[in-house]
N, C-alpha and C positions, 0 to 999 in steps of 0.2 A: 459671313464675316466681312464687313466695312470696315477700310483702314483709312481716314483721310492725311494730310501734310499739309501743314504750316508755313509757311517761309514767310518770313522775319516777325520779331516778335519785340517790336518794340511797346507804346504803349497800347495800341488797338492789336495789334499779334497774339500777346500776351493775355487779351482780352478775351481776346478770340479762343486761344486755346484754353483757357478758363471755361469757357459756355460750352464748350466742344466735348470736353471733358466730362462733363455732367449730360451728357445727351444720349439718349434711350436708342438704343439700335446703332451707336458707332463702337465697333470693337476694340478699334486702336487709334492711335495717333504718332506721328515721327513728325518731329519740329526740326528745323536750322534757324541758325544766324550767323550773320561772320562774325558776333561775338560768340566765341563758342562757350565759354563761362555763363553766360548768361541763358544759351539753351539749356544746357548741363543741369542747371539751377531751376528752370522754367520746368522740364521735364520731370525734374526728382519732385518739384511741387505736384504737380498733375497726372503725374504716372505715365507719362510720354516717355518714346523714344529718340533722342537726342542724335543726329546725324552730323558731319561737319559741312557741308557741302551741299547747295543745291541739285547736283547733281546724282550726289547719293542719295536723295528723298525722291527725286524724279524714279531713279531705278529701283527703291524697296519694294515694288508693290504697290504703292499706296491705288485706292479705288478713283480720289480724287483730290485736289488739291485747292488751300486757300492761301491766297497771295496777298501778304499783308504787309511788306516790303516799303522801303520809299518809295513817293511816287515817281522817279525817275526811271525804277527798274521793274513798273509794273508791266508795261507793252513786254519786254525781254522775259521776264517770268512767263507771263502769260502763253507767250507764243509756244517758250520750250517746253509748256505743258501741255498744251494743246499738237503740238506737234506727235507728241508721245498716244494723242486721242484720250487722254486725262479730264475729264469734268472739271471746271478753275473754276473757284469764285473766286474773282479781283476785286477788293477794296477800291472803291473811286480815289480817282479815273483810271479807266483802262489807259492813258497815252498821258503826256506832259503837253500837248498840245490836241488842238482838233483834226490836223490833217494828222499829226500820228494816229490818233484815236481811228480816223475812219480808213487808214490804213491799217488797222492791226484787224481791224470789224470785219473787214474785205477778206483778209485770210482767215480767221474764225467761220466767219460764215461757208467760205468755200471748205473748211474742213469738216464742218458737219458736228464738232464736238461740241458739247454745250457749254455756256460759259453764263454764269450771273455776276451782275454788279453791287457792291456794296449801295446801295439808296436803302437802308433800315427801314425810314419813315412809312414806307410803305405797311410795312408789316407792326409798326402801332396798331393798337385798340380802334383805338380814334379816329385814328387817319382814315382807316380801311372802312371805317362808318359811315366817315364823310363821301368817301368815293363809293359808298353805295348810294347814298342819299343823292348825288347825282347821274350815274349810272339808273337808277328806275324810276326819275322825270321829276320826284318831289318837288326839288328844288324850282323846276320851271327853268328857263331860259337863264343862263348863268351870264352877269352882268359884272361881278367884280370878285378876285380871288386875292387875298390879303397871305403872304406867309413871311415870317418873322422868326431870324435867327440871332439872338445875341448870347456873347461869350461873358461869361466872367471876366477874364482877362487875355489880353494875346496869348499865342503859344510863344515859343521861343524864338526871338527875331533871326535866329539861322535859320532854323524853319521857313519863316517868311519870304524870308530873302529869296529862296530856292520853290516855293508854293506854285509861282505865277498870279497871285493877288488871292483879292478877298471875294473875285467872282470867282476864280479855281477852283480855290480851297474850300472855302463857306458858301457861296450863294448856290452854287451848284448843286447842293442839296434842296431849297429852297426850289430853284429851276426845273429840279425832275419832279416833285411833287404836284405844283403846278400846273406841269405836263401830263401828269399821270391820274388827277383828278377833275381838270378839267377835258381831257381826250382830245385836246385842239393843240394846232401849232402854230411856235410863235412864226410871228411876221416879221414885227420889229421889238428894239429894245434903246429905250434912252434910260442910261444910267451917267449918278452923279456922287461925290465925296467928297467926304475930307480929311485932316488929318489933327488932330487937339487934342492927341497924345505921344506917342514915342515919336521926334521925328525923324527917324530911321526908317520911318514907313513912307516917307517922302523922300530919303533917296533912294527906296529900292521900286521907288515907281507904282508905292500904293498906299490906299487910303486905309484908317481904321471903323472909319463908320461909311454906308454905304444906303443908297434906294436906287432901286431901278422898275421901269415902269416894263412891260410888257405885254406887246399888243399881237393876241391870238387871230387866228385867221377864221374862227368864228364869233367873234365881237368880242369875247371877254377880254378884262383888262386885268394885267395881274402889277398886284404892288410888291415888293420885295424890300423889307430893314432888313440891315445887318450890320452889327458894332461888334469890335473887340472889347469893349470896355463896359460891362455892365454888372457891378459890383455887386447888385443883389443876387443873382444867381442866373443861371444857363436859363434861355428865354426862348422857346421853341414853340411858335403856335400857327394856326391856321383859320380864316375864314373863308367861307366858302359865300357866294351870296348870290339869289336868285332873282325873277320875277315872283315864284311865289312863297319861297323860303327860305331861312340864312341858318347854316349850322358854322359850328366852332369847334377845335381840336385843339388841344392843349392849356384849355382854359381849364384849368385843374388845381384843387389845394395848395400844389407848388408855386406854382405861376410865379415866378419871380417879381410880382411887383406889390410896391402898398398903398393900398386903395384909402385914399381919402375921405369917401364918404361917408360921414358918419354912421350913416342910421345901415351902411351895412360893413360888415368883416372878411368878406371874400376877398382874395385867399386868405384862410388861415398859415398855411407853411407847416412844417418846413419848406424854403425854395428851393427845387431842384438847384445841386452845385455843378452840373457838367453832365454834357453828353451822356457817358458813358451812364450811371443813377437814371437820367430820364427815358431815357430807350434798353434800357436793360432787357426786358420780355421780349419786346422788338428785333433787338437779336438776336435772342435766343431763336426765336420764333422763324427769324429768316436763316439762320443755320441750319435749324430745321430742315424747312425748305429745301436749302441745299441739298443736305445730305437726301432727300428723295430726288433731286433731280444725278444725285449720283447712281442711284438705285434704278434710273430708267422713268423718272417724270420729268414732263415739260418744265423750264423755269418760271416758277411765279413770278418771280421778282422781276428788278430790273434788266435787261438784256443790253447786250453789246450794243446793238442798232438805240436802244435809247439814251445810252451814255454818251453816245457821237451827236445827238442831237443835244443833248445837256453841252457838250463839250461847243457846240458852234453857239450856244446861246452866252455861256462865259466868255467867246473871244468878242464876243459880239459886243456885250457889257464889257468889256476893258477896253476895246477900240473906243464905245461911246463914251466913257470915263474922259477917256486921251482926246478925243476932239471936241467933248460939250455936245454932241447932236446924236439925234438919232438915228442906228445903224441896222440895216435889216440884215436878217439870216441869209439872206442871198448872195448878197455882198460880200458878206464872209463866208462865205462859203466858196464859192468863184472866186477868191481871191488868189 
């Protein structure tokens, strides 16, 4: 019998416990929120057990736990779970900064419990093709990595406010794929923005459109878009590109964009509307996962040690935002 726990269940909580629910070999589930109406409600949907209190989920039993939480109270979550020797997957980021981050990784790692990070991308169809297709040489010498995230529209500018930007929040996904397809690390990164829609997003010290260049410590270069504002729909793609071949990920039906060229149609559409619709399998697929890494397997996914490395590449990119130049991971990191 497998019991996992949930804490908070906002929109990806909720999400989560939805896919959780429908999953072959998990027996139970006990969710919270400090809205407790809202677990109450969450649970009678899914046939969950509704707790009021993190602490009373820590102590039911559960096998292992998913932290889906603001990101404010994911290091605190994490820890008290991991203190207990509890299996956590944490929703990115493990920390609200990179020194929290590779402070909470320090104690993870010295406790031995295993812990995985929400990066989905990974466990696409796609994705997971392309990082084969470079992992057994096809590709040849890998010269340029393109990945591209745009949203429909901003989330909620409280949200934003509280994010740490649109390297935090959004390109961070972008940055561990990157990392995890092409097996190198970054050097440096010049990142640059703007703002030509809410300008709330300029006094809270961030842009809504974004590129950032970064430069691997095996030659490849990687490019990174990211807009809040892309009204045909959720735009998530990847190329990968070598000396002797180029594959592409997320170049699919949906593809949120319309092709001009007459004499062809690709995409048809419908456009993917959002995250959640395009990576649906993806996390199923990586809860999956989880729940064998509860069971006694290694984690596939992303680990502690590579969210800390995600995490020094976003302060790295909001430093080089704020000065115009380019800032290496060293630098920030020694900082």
């Amino acid at each position: 019998m497998t019991t996992l726990g949930v804490i908070g269940l906002g929109r990806i909580g909720a999400f989560h416990t939805e896919t959780l629910s429908s999953l072959a070999g998990l027996d139970g589930l006990v969710i919270t929120d400090e809205r407790t109406d809202v677990a109450a409600a969450v649970a009678a949907k899914h046939g969950a057990k509704a707790v009021d209190t993190v602490e009373e989920l820590l102590s039911s039993g559960v096998d292992g736990v998913v932290v889906a939480a603001a990101t404010p109270a994911h290091a605190e979550l994490t820890l008290a779970a991991v203190e207990r020797g509890i299996p956590t997957f944490c929703e990115k980021p493990i920390a609200s900064t990179a020194a929290e981050s590779a402070r909470v990784a320090d104690i993870i790692a010295r406790s031995g419990v295993p812990v995985q990070v929400g990066y989905q991308r990974r466990f696409d169809a796609a994705f997971a093709a392309a990082k084969r297709a470079v992992d057994d040489g096809s590709l040849g010498l890998l010269h340029t990595v393109r990945s591209t995230t745009m949203d429909p529209a901003p989330p909620p500018l409280d949200y934003i406010k509280g994010s740490g930007g649109i390297f935090r929040d959004c390109a961070v996904h972008d940055f561990d794929i990157i990392r995890w397809i092409t097996g190198q690390n970054a050097v440096d990164v010049y990142a640059t923005g703007s703002v030509q829609g809410d300008p709330l997003f300029t006094e809270y010290g961030d842009v809504d459109t974004a590129a950032v260049v970064v430069r691997f410590d095996g030659g490849a270069l990687g490019v990174i878009s990211n807009a809040r504002y892309n009204a045909r729909g959720y735009d998530c793609r990847l190329e990968v590109h070598g000396f002797d071949d180029s594959v592409a990920a997320g170049w699919d039906q949906g593809a949120p964009l319309r092709n001009v060229d007459p004499a062809n149609t690709f995409p048809t559409g419908p456009s993917h509307n959002f995250f959640m619709d395009r990576f649906t399998e993806a996390f199923r697929t990586e809860l999956a996962g989880f729940l064998e890494v509860v069971k006694g397997a290694p984690v596939a996914g992303a680990t502690v040690a590579d969210a800390v490395e995600v995490a020094w590449l976003a302060e790295a990119a909001t430093e080089s935002l704020r000065r115009g130049t380019p800032v290496t991971i060293a630098e920030v990191r020694n900082s």
